[in-house]
C-alpha positions as CSV (number, residue, x, y, z in Angstrom):
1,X,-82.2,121.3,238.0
2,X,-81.1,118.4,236.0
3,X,-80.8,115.2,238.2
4,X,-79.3,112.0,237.0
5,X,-79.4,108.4,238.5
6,X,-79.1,104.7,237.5
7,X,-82.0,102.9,235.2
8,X,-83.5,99.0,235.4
9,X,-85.0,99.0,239.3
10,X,-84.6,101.5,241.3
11,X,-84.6,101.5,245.2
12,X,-85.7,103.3,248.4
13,X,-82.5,105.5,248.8
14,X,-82.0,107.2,245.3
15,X,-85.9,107.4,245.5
16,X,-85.6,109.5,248.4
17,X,-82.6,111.1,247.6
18,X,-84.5,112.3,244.7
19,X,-87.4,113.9,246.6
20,X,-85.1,116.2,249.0
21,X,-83.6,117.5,246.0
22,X,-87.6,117.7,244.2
23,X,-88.1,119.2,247.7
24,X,-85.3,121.7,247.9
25,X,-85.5,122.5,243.8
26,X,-88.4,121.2,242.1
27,X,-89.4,120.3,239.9
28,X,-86.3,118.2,239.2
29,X,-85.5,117.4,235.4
30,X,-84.6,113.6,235.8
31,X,-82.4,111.5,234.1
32,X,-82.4,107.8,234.5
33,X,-79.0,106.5,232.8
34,X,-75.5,105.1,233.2
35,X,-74.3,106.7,230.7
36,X,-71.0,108.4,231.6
37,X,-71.4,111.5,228.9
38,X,-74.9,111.6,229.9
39,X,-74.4,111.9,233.8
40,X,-71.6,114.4,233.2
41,X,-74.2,116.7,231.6
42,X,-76.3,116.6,234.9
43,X,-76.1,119.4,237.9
44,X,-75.9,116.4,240.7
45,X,-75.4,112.6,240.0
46,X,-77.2,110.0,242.6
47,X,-76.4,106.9,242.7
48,X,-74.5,106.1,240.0
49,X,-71.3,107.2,238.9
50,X,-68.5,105.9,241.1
51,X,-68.2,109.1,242.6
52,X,-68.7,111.3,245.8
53,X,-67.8,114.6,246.6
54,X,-70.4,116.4,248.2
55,X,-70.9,118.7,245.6
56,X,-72.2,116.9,242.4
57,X,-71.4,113.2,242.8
58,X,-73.4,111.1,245.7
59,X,-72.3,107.3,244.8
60,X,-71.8,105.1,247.6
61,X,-71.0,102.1,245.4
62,X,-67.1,102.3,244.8
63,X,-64.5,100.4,246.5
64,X,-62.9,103.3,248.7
65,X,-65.8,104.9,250.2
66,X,-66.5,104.4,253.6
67,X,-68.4,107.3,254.9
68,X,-70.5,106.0,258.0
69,X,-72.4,108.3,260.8
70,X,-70.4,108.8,263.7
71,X,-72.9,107.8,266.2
72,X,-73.6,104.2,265.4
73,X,-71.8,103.6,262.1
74,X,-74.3,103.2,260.2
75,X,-73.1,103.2,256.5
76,X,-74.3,106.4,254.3
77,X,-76.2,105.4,250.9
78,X,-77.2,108.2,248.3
79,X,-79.9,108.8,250.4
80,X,-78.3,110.0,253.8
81,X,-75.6,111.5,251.6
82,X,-78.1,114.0,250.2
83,X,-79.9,114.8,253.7
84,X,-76.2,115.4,255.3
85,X,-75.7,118.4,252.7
86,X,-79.1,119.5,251.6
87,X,-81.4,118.9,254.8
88,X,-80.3,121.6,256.8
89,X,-81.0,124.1,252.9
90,X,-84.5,122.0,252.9
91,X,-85.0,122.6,256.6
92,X,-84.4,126.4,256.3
93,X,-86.1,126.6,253.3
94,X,-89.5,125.1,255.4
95,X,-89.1,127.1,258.6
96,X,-86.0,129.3,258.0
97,X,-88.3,131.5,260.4
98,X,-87.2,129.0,263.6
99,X,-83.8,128.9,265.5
100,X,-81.9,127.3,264.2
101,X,-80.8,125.2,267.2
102,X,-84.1,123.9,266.6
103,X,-83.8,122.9,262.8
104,X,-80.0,120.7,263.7
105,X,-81.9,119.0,265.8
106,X,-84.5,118.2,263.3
107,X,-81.9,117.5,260.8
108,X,-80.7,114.8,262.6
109,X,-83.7,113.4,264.6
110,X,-85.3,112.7,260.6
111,X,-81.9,111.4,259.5
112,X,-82.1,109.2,262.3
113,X,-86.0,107.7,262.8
114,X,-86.2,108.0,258.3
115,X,-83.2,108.2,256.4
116,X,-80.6,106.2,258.6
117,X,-83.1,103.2,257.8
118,X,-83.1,103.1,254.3
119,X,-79.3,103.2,254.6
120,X,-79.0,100.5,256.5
121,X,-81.3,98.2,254.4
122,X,-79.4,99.7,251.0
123,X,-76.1,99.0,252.1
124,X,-76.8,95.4,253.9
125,X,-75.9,96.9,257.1
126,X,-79.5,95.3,258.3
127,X,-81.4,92.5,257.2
128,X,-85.1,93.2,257.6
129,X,-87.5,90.2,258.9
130,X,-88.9,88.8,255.6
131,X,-92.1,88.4,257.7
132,X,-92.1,92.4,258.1
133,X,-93.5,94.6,255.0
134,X,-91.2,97.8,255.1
135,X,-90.5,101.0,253.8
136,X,-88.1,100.1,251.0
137,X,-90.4,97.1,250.2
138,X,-92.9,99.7,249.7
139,X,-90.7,101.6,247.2
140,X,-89.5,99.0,246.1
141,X,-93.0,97.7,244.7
142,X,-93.5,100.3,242.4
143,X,-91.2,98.8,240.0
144,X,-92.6,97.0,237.3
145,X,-91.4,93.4,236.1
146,X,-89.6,94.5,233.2
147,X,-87.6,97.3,235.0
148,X,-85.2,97.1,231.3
149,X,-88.4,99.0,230.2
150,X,-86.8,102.8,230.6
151,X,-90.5,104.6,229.7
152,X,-92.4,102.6,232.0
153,X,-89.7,102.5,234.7
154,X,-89.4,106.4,234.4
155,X,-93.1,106.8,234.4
156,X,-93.0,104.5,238.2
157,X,-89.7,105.9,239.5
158,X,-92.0,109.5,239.0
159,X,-94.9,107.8,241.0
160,X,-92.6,106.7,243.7
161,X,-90.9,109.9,243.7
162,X,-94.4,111.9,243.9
163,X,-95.4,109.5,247.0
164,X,-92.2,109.7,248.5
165,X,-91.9,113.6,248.5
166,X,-95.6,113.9,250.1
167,X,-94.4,111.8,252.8
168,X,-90.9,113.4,253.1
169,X,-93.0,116.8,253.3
170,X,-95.1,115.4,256.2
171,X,-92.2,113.8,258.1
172,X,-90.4,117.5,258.8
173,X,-93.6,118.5,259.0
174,X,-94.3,116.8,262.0
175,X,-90.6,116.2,263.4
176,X,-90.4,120.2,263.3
177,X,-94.2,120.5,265.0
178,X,-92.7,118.0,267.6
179,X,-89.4,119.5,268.4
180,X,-91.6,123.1,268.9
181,X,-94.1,121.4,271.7
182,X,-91.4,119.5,273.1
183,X,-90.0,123.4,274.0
184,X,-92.8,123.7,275.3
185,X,-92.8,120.7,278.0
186,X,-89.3,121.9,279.0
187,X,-90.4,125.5,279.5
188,X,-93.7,123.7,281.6
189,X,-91.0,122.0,283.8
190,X,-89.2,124.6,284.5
191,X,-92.0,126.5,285.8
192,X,-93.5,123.6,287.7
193,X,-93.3,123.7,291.9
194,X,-93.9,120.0,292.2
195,X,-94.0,116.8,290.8
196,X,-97.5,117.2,288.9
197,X,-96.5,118.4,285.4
198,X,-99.5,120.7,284.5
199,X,-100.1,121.6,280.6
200,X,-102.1,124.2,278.9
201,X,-103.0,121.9,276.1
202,X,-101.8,118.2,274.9
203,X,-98.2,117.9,273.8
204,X,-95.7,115.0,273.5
205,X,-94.5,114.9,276.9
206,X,-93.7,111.6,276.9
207,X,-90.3,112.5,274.5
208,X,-89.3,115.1,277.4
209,X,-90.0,113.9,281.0
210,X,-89.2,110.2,280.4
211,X,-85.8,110.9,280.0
212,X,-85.6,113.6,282.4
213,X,-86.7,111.4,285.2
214,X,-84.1,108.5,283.9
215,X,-81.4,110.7,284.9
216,X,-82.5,112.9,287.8
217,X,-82.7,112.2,291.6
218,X,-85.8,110.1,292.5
219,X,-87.5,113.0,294.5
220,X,-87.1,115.4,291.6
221,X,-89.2,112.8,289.4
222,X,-92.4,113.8,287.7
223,X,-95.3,111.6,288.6
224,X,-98.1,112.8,286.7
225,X,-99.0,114.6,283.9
226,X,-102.1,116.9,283.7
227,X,-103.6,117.6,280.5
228,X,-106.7,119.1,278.9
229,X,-108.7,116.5,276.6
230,X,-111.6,118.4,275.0
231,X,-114.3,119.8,277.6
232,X,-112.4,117.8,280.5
233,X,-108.9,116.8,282.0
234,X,-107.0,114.3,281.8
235,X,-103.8,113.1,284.4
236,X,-101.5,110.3,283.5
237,X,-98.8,108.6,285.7
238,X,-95.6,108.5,284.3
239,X,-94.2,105.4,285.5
240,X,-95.6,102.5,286.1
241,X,-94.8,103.0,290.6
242,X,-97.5,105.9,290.4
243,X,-100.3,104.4,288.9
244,X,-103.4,105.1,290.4
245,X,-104.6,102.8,293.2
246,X,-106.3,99.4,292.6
247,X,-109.7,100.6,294.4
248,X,-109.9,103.2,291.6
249,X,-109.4,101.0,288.5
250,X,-111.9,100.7,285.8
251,X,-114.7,102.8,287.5
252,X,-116.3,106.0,286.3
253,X,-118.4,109.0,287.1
254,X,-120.2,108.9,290.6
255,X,-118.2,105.0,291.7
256,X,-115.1,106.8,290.8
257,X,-116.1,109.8,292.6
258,X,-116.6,108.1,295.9
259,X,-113.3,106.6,296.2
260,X,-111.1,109.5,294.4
261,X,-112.7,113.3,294.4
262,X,-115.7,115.1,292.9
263,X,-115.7,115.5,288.8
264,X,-114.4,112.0,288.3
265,X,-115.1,110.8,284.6
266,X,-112.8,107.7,284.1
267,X,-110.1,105.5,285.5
268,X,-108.5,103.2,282.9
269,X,-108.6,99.4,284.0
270,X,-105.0,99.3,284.2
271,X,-104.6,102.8,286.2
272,X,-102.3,104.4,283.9
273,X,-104.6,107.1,283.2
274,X,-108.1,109.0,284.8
275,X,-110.3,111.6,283.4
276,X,-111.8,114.6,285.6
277,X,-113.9,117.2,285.0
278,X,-111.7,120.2,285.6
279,X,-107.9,121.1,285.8
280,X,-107.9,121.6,289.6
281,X,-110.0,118.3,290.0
282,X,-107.3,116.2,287.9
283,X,-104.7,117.6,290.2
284,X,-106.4,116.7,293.2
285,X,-107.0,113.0,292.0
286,X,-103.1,112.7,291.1
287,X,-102.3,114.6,295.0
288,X,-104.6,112.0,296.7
289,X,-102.7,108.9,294.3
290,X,-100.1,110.1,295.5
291,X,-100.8,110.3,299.3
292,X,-101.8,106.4,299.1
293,X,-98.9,105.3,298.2
């Protein structure tokens, strides 16, 4: 697929525009140009060309285009053009073999922690801290000083383009891994007959029951989390108002023991967090926290 864009510097979102294409179908033959005839010979045109459709033409430069997301009106640059109509092709390609209730909610949980940034920054919507190094600084870097220079420019828009797709790659790899264990905390919750949350391994629970409790009654809260952490168990409080009690903070093994249950490991100085020897121990501990309060 032929892909053209603008030469001189190039910056975070036609960079990453780039790689979901590269992504979707790469290797990409690229052209750097503006060059009307030129970008009228390419399959899609990023960028550059005063034109969007959707189809072949993602500019978000001209004077009448005022595309934003509905959510928080955040302005679209090239880059959150090309996720709105090729994530969802790169998604499937990736894990077509997931529901695909799943992969819209990936498409727009990366639009929104990734791609909505670099739009923001592109189209001034933002101003970033100048005391903060960021993402599109980072891009941004691998221009050289001369960017009139179209060989050497090429040769670093390609090395951005390479570093960019390996972290694109790794973003919905994890974003996807996420979404699937965060199924698997609701499916936990569902099942569970009190306010303990107990998991058969470690998962990001955090995403799940922090918002559930926001919303629910207070006596429908979750208070702890039980999880296993290598050869032992771990239990966490999920709020700050079930901590574990001040006698039990920063002791361990037999100290702990004495003022908690048998199997006691650990109990973080700022009681946010204990470790127990087994699964029905770190359940016990987080019963008895409970009962003190």
């Amino acid at each position: 697929m032929k892909v053209g864009t603008h030469n001189g510097t190039f910056h975070t979102d036609e960079v990453l525009a780039c790689a979901i294409i590269d992504t979707l179908h790469g290797p990409i033959h690229l052209v750097r140009t503006r060059d009307v005839a030129s970008l009228e010979d390419c399959d899609l045109v990023i960028d550059v060309g005063g034109k969007y459709d959707g189809i072949k033409y993602f500019d978000h430069h001209q004077v009448d285009f005022q595309a934003s997301r509905q959510f928080d009106n955040v302005p679209y640059a090239s880059a959150g053009l090309v996720w709105l109509h090729f994530g969802m092709d790169v998604l499937s390609s990736m894990y077509g073999f997931l529901p695909t209730e799943l992969l819209v909610q990936a498409h727009t949980t990366i639009d929104r922690k990734y791609i909505q940034p670099v739009d923001a920054i592109d189209t001034g919507h933002i101003r970033p801290s100048e005391q903060t190094y960021h993402f599109s600084q980072f891009v941004s870097s691998f221009n050289f000083t001369n960017v009139n220079d179209d060989n050497n420019q090429m040769h670093q828009f390609r090395t951005a383009l390479d570093v960019i797709r390996s972290w694109l790659f790794s973003v919905i790899t994890r974003e996807v891994q996420n979404l699937q264990e965060q199924q698997k905390v609701q499916q936990a919750m569902d099942k569970a007959t009190d306010s303990i949350l107990v998991l058969d391994s470690y998962l990001p629970w955090q995403d799940v029951v922090l918002p559930f409790n926001e919303v629910c009654e207070p006596t429908e809260k979750f208070t702890h989390v039980v999880f296993p952490a290598g050869d032992s168990w771990r239990v966490q409080a999920v709020e700050d108002a079930f901590y574990f009690p001040t006698s039990w903070r920063g002791l361990a093994n037999e100290q702990l023991a004495e003022v908690s249950t048998e199997g006691a490991i650990f109990c973080h100085k700022a009681g946010f967090i204990a470790g127990f020897t087994t699964r029905e121990q770190a359940i016990k501990a987080a019963t008895i926290s409970l009962n003190t309060l």
